[in-house]
C-alpha positions as CSV (number, residue, x, y, z in Angstrom):
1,X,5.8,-61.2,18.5
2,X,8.7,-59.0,17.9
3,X,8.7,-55.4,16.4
4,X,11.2,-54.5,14.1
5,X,11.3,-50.1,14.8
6,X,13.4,-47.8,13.4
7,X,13.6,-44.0,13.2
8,X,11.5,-43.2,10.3
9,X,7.7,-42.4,10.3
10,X,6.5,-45.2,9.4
11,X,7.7,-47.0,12.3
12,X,6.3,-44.2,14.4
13,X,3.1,-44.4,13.2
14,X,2.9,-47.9,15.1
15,X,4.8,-46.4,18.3
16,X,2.2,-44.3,18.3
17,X,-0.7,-46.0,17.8
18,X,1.0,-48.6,21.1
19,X,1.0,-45.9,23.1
20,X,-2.5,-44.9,22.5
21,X,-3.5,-48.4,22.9
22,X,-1.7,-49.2,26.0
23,X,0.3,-52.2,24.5
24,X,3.8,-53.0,24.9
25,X,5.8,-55.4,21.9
26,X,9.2,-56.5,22.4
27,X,11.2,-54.4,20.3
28,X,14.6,-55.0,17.7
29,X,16.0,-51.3,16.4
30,X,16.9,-51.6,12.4
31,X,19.6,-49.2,11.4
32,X,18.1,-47.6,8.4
33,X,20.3,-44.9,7.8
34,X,23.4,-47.9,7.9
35,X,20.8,-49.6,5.2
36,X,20.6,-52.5,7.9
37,X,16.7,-52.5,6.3
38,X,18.4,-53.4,3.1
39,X,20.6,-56.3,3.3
40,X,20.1,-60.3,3.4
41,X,19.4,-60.8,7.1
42,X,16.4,-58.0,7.3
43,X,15.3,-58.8,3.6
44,X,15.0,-62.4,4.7
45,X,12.1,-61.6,6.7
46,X,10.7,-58.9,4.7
47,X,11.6,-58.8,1.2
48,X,10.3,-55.3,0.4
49,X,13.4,-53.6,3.2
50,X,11.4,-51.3,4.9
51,X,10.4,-50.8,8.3
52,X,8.5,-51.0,10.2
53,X,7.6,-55.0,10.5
54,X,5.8,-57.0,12.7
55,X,7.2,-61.0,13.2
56,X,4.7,-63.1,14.6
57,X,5.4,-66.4,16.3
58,X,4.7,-68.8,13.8
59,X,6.9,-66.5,11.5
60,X,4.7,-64.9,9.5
61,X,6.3,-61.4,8.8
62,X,3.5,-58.4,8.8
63,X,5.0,-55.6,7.0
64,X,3.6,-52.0,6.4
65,X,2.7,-50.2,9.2
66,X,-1.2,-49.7,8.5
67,X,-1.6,-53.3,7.9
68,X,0.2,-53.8,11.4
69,X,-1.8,-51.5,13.1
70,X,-5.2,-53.5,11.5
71,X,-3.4,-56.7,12.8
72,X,-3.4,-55.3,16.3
73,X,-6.7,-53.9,16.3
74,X,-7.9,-57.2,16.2
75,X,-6.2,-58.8,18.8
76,X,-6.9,-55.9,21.4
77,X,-10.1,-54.3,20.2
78,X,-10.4,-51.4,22.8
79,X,-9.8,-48.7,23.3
80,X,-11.0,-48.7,18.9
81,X,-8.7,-46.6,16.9
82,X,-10.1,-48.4,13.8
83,X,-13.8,-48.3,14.7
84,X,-15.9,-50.4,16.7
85,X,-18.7,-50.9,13.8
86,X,-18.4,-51.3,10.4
87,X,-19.5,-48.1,9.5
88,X,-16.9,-46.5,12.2
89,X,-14.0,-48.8,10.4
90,X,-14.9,-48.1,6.9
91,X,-14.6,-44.2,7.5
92,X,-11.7,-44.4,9.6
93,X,-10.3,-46.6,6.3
94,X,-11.3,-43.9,4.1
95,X,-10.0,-41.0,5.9
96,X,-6.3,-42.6,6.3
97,X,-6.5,-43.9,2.4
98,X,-7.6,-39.6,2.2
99,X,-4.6,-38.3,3.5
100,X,-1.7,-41.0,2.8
101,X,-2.9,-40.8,-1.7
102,X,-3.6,-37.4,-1.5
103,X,-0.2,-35.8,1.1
104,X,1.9,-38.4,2.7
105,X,2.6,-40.5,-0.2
106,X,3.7,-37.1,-1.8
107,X,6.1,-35.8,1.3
108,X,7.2,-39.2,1.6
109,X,9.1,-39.0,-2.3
110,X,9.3,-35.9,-2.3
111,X,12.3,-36.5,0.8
112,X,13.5,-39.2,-0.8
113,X,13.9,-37.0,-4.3
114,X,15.4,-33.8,-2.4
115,X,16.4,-33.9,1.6
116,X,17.1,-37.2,1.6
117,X,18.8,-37.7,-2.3
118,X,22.2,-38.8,-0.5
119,X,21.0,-41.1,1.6
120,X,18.7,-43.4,-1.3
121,X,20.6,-42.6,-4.3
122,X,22.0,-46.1,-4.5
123,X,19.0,-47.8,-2.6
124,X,16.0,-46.7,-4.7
125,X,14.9,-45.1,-7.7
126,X,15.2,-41.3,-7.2
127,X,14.0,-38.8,-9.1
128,X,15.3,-35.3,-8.3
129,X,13.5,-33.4,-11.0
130,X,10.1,-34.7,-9.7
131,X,10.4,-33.2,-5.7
132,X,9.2,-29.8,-6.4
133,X,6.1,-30.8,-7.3
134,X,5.6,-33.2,-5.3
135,X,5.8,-30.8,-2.8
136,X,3.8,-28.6,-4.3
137,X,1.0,-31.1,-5.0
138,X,1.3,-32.0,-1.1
139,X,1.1,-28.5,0.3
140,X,-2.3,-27.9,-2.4
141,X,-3.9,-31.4,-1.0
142,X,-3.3,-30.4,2.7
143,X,-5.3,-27.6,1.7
144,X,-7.7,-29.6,0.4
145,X,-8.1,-31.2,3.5
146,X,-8.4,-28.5,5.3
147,X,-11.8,-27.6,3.5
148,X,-13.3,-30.7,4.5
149,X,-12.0,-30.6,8.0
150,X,-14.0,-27.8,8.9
151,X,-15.8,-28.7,12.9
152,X,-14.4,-31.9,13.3
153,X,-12.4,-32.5,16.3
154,X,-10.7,-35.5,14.7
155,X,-10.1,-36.6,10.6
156,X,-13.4,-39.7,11.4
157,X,-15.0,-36.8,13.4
158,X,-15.4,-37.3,16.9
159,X,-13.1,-40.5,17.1
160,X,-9.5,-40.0,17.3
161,X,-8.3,-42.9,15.3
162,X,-5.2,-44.3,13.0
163,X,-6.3,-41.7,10.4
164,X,-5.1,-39.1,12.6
165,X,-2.1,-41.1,13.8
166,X,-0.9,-41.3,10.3
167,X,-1.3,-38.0,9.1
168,X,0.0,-36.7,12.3
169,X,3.8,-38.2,12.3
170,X,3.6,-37.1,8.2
171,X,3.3,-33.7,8.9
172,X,5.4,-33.8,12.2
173,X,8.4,-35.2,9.9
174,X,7.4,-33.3,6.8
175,X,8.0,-30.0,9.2
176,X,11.5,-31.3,10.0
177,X,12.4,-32.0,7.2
178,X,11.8,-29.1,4.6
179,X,8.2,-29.4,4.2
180,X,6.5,-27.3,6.3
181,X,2.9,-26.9,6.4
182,X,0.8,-23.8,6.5
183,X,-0.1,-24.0,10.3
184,X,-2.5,-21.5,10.3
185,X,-5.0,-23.2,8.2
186,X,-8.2,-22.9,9.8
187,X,-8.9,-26.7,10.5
188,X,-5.1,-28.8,9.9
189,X,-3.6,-25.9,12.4
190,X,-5.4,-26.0,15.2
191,X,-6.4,-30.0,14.6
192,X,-2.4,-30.4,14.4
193,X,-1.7,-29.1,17.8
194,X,-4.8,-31.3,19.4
195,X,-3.0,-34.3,18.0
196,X,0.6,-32.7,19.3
197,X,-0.3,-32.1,22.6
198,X,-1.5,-35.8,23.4
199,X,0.9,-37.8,25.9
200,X,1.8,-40.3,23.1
201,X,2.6,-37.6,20.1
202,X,6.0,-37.0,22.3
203,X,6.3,-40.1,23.8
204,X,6.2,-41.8,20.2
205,X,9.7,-39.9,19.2
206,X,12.3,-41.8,18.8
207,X,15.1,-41.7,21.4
208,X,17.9,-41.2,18.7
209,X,16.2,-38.5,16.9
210,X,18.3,-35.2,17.2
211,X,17.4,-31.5,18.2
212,X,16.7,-29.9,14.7
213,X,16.5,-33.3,12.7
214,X,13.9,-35.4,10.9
215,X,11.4,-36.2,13.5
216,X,10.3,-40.0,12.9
């Protein structure tokens, strides 16, 4: 298998979740602020141009990073960060779908709409009218969340999972980049700095990212 990373937070969201796991993939870096992620040789593999990807050795290419980290899951079970029953998966499922409709999706365009206009104008559709309230609708949902957080160690409860892996690196980048969160939120605060003070949350940077830049 070889891993196709890159400094964004998508791709972290797998380093992550590696480092938790205690598995190691061969590694290829894409150059996604050079658009490397959007030209023939990348697209050849994985038509949609974005990172991270996962190529297997038959050639199958897996692409987005939740659907990678389901892949994995499967081939190396333990330690679960999915769930090891069906009930454990299915809420693990539900909390990630929670937090990535209801916040990241919404940071995510909201960057590419504002902070990050120069850089995809060209490569996507932008829409620079639109990233105020998407930030706005982000900032209300984390809020939302927050509500429901209330005594749980973890987003799935007890279990520290890909839920929390996922909203994690989202609001890590999201407070780099312009979007900072309201840290002292009763639940996300102090439920931020468990996840931030795990080996892996620092060990998952990415070596190229730069004292007081996006953090992916």
């Amino acid at each position: 298998m070889l891993l196709f990373d890159a400094l964004s937070p998508a791709p972290r969201t797998v380093r992550l979740y590696l480092l938790e796991k205690g598995l190691h993939l061969p590694t290829r870096q894409i150059d996604v602020f050079g658009g490397e992620n959007r030209q023939a040789p990348y697209l050849a593999r994985n038509p949609a141009g974005q990172t991270p990807a996962l190529l297997l050795d038959d050639g199958t290419c897996i692409a987005e990073a939740v659907a990678i980290m389901e892949f994995l899951e499967e081939r190396h079970p333990a330690p679960a960060l999915i769930g090891s029953t069906p009930e454990e998966r299915a809420l693990t499922r539900q909390w990630q779908r929670r937090a990535e409709l209801n916040i990241t999706e919404f940071i995510h365009n909201a960057y590419h709409y504002a902070e990050g206009l120069n850089r995809f104008t060209g490569r996507i559709p932008t829409a620079p009218e639109a990233a105020a309230g998407l930030k706005r609708v982000a900032q209300d949902r984390i809020s939302w969340l927050d509500a429901m957080l209330a005594g749980r160690q973890f987003l799935a409860g007890d279990r520290f999972t890909i839920a929390d892996i996922w909203l994690y690196v989202w609001l890590d980048f999201a407070d780099s980049a312009g979007q900072p969160f309201d840290h002292a939120l009763p639940a996300i605060g102090p439920w931020f700095a468990r996840i931030a003070a795990r080996p892996a949350a620092a060990a998952s940077l990415h070596p190229h990212c730069k004292p007081g830049g996006a953090r992916g």
